[in-house]
N, C-alpha and C positions, 0 to 999 in steps of 0.2 A: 346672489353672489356667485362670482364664479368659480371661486375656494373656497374650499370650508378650515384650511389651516395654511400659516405663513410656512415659509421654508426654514425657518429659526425655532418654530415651538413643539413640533413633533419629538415624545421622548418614548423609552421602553412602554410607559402607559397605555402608548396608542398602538400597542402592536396588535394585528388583528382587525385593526378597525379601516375601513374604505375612508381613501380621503383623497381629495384634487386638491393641487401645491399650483400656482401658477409665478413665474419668475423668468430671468434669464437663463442661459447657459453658459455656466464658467469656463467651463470644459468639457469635454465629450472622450470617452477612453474604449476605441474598441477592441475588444481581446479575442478577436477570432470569433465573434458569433454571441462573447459576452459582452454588452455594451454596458457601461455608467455614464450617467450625465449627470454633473451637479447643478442641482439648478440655485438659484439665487434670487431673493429679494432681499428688502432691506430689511429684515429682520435676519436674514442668517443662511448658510447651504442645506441644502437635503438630497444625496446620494440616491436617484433615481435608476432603479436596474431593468435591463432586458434582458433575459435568459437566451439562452442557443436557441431554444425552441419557441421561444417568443416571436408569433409573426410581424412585429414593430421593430426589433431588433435591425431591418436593414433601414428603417425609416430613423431612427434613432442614430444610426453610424453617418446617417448625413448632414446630422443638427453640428451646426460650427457655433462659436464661439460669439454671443452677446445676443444668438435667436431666441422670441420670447414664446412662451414656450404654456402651455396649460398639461398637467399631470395629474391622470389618474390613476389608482393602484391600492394597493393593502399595503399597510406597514409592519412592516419584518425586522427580526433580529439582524443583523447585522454578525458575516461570519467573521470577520477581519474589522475589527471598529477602530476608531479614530479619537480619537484622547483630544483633541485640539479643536476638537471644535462640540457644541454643546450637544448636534444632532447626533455624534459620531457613534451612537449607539444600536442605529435604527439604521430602515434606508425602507423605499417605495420599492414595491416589483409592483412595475409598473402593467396596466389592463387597458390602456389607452391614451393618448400623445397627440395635442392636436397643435400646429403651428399657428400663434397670432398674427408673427410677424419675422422674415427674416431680418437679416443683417447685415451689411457691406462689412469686410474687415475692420475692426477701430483702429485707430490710429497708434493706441498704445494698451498694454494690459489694461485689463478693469481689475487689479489687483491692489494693497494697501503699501508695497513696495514698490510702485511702480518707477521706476529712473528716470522716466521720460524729462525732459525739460518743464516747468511750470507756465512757458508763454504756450507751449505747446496744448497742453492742458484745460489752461484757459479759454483758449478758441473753442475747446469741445467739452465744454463747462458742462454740458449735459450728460458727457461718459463720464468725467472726472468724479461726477457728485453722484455716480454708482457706486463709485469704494465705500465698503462699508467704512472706513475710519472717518468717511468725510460725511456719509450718512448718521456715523453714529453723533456728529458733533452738531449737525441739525436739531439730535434729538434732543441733546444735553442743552442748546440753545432753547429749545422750545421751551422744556420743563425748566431752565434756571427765568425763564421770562414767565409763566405761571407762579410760580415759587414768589417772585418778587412781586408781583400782583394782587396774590391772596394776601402776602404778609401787609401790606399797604391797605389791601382794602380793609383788614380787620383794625387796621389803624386808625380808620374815618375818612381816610381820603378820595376826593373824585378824580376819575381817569378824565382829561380835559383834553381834547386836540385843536393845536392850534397854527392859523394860518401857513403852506408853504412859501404863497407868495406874499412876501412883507418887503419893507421900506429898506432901502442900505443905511447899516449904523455897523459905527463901528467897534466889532467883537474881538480884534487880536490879528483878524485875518482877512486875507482879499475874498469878498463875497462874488460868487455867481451869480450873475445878471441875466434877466430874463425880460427881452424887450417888448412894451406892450403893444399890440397892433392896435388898440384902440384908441388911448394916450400915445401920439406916436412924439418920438423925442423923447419920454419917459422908460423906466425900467424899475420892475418887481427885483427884490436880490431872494434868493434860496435861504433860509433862515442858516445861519453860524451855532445858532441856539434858540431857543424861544425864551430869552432872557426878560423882554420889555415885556410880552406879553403873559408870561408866568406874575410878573412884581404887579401888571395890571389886573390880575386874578386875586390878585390880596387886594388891592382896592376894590374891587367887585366883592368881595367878603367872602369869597370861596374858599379860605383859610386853609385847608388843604388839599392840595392839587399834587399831579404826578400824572404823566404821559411818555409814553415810549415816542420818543420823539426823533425824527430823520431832520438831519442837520445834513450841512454843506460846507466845507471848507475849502478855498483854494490855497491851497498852501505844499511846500515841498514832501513828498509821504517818505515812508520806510514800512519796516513791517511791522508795526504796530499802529499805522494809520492812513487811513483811506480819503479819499476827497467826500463822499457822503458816507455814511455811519449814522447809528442810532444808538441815541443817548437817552436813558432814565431820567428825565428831569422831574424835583421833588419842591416844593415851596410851601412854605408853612407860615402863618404867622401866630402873632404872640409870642414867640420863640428867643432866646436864647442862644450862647453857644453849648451850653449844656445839654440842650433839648437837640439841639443838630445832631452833637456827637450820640447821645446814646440813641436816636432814633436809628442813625445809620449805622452804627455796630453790632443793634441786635439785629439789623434786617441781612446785614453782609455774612453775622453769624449764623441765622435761619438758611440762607441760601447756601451758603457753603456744608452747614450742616445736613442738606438734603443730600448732599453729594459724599456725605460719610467724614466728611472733613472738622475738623474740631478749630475753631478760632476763638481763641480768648479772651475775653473782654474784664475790665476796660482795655480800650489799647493803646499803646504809650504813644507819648506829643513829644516832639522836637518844634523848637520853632524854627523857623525861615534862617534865621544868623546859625543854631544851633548845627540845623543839619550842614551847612554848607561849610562850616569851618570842623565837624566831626567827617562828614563824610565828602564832602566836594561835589554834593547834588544835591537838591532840592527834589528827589524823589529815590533815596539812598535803599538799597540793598543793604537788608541785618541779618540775611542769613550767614553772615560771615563777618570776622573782627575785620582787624585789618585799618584800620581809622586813621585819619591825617593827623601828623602832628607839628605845629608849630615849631621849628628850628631857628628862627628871624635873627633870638636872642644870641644861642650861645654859637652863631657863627658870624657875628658880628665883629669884624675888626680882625678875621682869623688868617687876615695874608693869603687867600685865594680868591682871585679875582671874582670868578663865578661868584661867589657868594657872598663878597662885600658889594656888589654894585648892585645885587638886589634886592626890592623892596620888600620882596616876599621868599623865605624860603620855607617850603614843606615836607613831609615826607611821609611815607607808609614802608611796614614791614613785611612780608613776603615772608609765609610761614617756610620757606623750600629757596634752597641755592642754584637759585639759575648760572646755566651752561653763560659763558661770553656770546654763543652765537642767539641764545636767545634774551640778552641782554641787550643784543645790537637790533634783535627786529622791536624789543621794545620799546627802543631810541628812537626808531621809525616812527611808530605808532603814535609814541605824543609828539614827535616833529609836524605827524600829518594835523594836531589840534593845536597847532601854532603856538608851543613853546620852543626854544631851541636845542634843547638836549635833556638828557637824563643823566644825573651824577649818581652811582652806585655805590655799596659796599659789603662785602662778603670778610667774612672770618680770615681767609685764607689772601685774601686780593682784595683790593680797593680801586675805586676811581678818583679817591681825591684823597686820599687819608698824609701819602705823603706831602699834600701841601698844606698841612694842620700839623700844628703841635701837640703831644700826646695828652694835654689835659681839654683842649677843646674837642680834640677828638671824643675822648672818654665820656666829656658833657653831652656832646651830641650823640651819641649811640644811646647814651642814657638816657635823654629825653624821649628818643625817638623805640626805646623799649626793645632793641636790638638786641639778639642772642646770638650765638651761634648754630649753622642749622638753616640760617633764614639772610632775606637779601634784603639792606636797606636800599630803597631807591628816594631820591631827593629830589627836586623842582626850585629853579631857582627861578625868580622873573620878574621886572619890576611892575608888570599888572597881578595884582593879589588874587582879582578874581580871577583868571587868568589861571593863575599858581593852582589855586582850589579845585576847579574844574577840571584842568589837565589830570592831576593827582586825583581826584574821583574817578575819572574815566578809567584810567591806568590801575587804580583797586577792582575794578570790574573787570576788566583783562586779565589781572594775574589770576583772578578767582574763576573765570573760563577757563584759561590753563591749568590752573591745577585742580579743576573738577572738584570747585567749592559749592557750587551753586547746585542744593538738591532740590531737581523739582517736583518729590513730594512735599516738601515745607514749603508751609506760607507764612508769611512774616508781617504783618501788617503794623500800619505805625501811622496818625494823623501828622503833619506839618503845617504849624500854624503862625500866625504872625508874617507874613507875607508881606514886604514893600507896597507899601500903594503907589508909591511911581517910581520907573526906571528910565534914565534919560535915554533917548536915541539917538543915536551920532547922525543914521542917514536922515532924519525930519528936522534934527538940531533940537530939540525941544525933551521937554518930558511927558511920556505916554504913561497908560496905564498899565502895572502889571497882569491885573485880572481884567477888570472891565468897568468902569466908571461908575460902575453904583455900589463898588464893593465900601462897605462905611470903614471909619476909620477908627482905631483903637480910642477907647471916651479919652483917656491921658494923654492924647496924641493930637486931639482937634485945633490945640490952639496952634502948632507947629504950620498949621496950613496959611499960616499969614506970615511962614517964615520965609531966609532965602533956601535953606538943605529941606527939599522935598523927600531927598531919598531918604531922609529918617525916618518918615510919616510912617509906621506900622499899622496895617488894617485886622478888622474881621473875618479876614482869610483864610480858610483851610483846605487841605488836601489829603485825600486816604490816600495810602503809597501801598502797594504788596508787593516786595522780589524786586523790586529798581523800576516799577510799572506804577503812572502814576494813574489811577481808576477811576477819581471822580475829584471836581474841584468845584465851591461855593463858598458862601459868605453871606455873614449879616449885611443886607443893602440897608442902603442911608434909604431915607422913611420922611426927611425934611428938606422941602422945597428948598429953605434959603441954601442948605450945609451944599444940596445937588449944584443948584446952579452954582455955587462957589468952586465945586469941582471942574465943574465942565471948563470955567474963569481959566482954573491954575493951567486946566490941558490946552490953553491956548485958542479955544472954540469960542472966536464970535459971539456976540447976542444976537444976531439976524438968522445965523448956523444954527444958534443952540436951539432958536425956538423954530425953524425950519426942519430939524433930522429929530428934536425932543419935545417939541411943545407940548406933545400930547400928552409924552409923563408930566412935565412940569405943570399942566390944567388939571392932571387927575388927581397931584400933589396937593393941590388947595379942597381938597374935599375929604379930609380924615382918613391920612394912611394910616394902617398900623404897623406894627414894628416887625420885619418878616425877613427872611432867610431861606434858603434852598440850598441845591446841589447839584451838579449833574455827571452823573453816571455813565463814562463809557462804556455803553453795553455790552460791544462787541470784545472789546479789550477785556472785558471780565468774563466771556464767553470762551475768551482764549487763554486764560488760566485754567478754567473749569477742567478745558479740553487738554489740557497740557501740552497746548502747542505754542511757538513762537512767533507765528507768523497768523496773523490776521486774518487772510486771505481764506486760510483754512476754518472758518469759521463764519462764513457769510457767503451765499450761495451763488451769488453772482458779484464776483469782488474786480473792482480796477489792478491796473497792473499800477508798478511804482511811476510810472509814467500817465498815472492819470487816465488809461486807456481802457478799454475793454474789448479784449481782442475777438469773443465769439460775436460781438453785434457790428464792430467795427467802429464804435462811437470813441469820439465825438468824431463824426462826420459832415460831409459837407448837404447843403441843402438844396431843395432846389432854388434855383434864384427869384422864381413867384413871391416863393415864401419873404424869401429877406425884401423884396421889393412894398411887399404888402404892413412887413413894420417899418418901412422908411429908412434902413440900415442899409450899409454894405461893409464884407470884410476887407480889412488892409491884409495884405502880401497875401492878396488869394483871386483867383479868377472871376471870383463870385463878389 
């Protein structure tokens, strides 16, 4: 080795003792003839010194900023120490300094505050993933992916990987296609999930399975989602929803417990209608009250336009008396979620009180648990869902604003009961909510021969932490006839069905058993660990929100041999 110690674990212990640190250079300080360098790896700084009388001392005033650097020296007391960081105790005087490598200027500090722009960043994803914060959350990634691995394997489960290149079926989402030069006119898609092939791993009697698995999704991002990402996917059969839920509560509580965090189990279920009319999400933040409440009733018939002409009216309370001007950017904000306005009311002022008489007033402040102190905001609209969602979104805003949301708590909560189909305006038709094999609640089967599909409630669940939803699965249907009945309702041909499923429905006729999974957004549960918001900082080479990756330059163009050699050419492009 070329160290015998990182730059992070040298303490008083080691004073006296010879030792080579090898790392970067954070900084270089020379004092007239006293030089320090700090150097840097990813375990931490070590305040390397030159003396006046050190013949290195002018070799050392020349080391700039990111040259990588090997150190050797005795470790000493430190006269002047540093509280802030763990070496600050200590420091090298240094016996000899040999340069690996120098350095062009970087582009931006290799610091944990750096300002720099994030596209900028990105380009130079090999400087960026120097800061220790983005270092540290590699590590935290690594150990919460061991952590979840031992707990599993002491569970009985096999680690299973399966195909990148599969069949296009459809998961929710537009799949990447990948055209084959050898079938030419054909294309592989990038899996969405390894859904079909987990459910055929319980027909295979593998009974439990689990794989850290790289999916693909084309789909619009934010900062909780990437176009590929790696998801924990889990399938179990003989199973239950009882046996779902406590396997993955004690595993979420082992994990989060290695990280000193306490999650308590069991943890509470809202279903699907539950949370959407309490909180106006189907992935609802409890770290704070604040809850919608149905208004419909007592402003029925109350002589103000607004709220006789619609269908739905709702509201939340707002522990604090917002200013008018922050009243009006809040008018903004669900204007931009396509409701048309916000109706308020405060102690002192109102937005509608004088077009209410003083007993429907008194009902609706009543219902809606208004004090003084605090700001009722209202939603009126004649879409319901509509009303719910705005008004959920708008509870997560005020609670940004008034710095509700603590991100030491975690708050976790399953959501179950899930719609099995939601109709689509742009296909005309009804899709699936989750994905065609989720089974349907046993009291709900005969409904599938009805005409309101949207009553159909499944075996669907969802862990939620903080307004983050983490992993989503369900008991799969396990009977050929109940499947293809499905595939029937979704409007899928019998030429389609057994074209993009034949292969389930063959595997179906040979003794399923009754089986269940989950899958775990990895990265997304990497970025709570981390306590960050954004994704990006938790995965080492991440896409920008535009699907790009600006240090390789992808997706780029090809040469034209290539595209010539699968039989392809692209539209609105030269190639």
């Amino acid at each position: 080795m070329m160290k015998t110690h990182t730059c992070g674990e040298l303490r008083p212990a080691n004073i006296g003792q010879a030792v080579t640190v090898c790392g970067w250079a954070q900084r270089t300080r020379d004092l007239g003839g006293l030089v320090f360098i700090d150097l840097r790896d990813r375990d931490g700084i070590t305040q390397c010194t030159f003396g006046a009388d050190n013949p290195l001392s002018e070799q050392a005033a020349a080391v700039r900023g990111e040259w990588c650097l090997a150190v050797t020296g005795t470790v000493r007391e430190r006269a002047s120490k540093n509280r802030n960081i763990p070496t600050g105790e200590i420091e090298v005087e240094v016996t000899a300094l040999r340069v690996l490598s120098r350095s062009a200027t970087p582009p931006f500090e290799i610091e944990d505050e750096v300002k720099t722009a994030e596209l900028l960043r990105l380009e130079y994803r090999y400087l960026d993933l120097r800061r220790p914060v983005l270092q540290s959350n590699l590590k935290i990634r690594h150990r919460a992916m061991q952590t979840l691995r031992r707990y599993l394997d002491d569970k009985g489960f096999t680690e299973v990987e399966t195909p990148i290149l599969t069949a296009s079926t459809p998961e929710g989402s537009r799949d990447y296609l990948v055209p084959s030069r050898i079938h030419k006119g054909t294309v592989y898609a990038l899996p969405q999930s390894p859904q079909q092939y987990k459910q055929l791993l319980m027909v295979a009697g593998v009974e439990k399975y689990f794989q850290f698995a790289r999916c693909a999704r084309d789909e619009d991002l934010r900062a909780d989602r990437q176009p590929d990402f790696t998801q924990l996917d889990i399938e179990m059969s003989f199973v239950d929803l009882e046996d779902i839920y406590a396997l993955n509560e004690g595993m979420i509580a082992n994990l989060f417990g290695a990280f000193g965090i306490d999650v308590p189990t069991p943890m509470p279920r809202l279903t699907w209608h539950e949370a959407m009319e309490v909180y106006g999400s189907d992935k609802p933040d409890i770290r704070f009250e604040m809850t919608l409440k149905d208004l419909t009733g007592p402003t029925r018939n109350s002589g103000f336009a607004v709220f006789d002409q619609a269908r739905s009216v709702r509201g939340i309370v707002a522990p604090h008396e917002f200013t008018r001007k922050e009243i009006d950017s809040l008018t903004e904000y669900v204007k931009g979620l396509g409701v048309k306005g916000l109706a308020w009311h405060k102690a002192e002022s109102s937005g509608f009180a004088k077009f209410l008489d003083e007993a429907t007033l008194k009902d609706l402040t009543d219902r809606s648990g208004f004090a003084p102190g605090s700001t009722l905001f209202v939603i009126a609209d004649g879409d319901e869902t509509l009303t719910k969602t705005a008004l959920g979104a708008l509870r997560l805003e005020c609670a940004r604003r008034l710095n509700l949301l603590n991100p030491n708590e975690f708050k976790f909560l399953w959501i179950t009961e899930f719609p099995m189909f939601e109709y689509s305006e742009e296909e005309g038709r009804f899709v699936s909510q989750h994905h065609p094999f989720t089974a349907p609640l046993d009291g709900d089967i005969p409904l599938l021969g009805g005409d309101d599909l949207s009553a159909i409630r499944t075996k669907a669940y969802d862990m939620v932490c903080n307004g983050y939803e983490l992993c989503s699965g369900s008991i799969r249907i396990h009977d050929a006839d109940l499947q293809a009945k499905v595939f029937s309702l979704l409007g899928i041909p019998e030429d389609e069905m057994q074209r993009r499923f034949g292969h389930m429905l063959k595997a179906f006729r040979y003794g399923v058993p009754p089986h269940g999974g989950i899958g775990f957004g990895f990265d997304r549960l990497t970025m709570l660990l981390c306590g960050t918001q954004n994704i990006r900082d938790v995965i080492a080479f991440p896409k920008t929100q535009s699907a790009a990756e600006p240090m390789t330059g992808c997706p780029a163009a090809v040469d034209p041999k290539q595209l010539e050699e699968l039989g392809i050419c692209l539209a609105n492009s030269d190639q």
